[in-house]
C-alpha positions in Angstrom: 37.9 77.6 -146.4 40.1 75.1 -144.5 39.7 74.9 -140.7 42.0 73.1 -138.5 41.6 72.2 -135.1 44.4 71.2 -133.4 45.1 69.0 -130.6 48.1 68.7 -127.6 48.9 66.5 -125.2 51.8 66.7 -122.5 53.6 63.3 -120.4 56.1 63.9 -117.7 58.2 61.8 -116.3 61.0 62.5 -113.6 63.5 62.3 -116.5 61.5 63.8 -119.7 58.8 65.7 -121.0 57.2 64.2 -124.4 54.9 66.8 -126.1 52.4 65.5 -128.7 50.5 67.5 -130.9 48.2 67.2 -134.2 45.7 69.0 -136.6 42.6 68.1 -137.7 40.1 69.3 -140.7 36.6 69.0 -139.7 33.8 68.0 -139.9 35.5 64.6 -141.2 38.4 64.7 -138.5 40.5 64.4 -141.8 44.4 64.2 -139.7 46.5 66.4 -141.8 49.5 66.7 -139.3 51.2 65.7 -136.4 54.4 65.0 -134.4 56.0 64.7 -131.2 58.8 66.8 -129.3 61.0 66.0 -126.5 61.7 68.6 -124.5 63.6 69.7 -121.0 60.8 71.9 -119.1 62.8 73.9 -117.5 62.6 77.7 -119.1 58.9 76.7 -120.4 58.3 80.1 -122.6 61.7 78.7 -124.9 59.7 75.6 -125.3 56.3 77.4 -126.2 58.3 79.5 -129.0 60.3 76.6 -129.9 57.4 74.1 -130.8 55.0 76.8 -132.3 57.7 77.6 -134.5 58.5 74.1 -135.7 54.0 74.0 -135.8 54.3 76.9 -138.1 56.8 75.4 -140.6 55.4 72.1 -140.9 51.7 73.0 -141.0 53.3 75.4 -144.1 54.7 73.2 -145.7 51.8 70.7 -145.6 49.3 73.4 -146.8 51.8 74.9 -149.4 52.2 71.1 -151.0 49.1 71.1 -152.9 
């Protein structure tokens, strides 16, 4: 059974918002996945379904490869 554990981060500055985030297998800390969004913060829940979507797609398409 795979496990992942993922990982996010958030920086803001007064003209963008960088979101980072990543996946990890333990117990090894194997990275499988990661990337980083750009995003305006201003209707936050859009930004929440936006990113777990793209998540979704690429952590797919990563686990569907092998």
């Amino acid at each position: 059974m795979l496990v992942l554990l993922p990982i996010a981060g958030l920086r803001k500055s007064s003209s963008s918002t960088k979101l980072w985030t990543a996946a990890t297998a333990p117990p090894f800390g194997s990275h499988l996945w990661s990337a980083t969004y750009d995003r305006d913060l201003r209707d936050v829940l859009d930004v929440q379904t936006d990113v777990a979507r793209q998540i979704g797609k690429a952590l797919a398409l990563e686990l569907l490869r092998d």
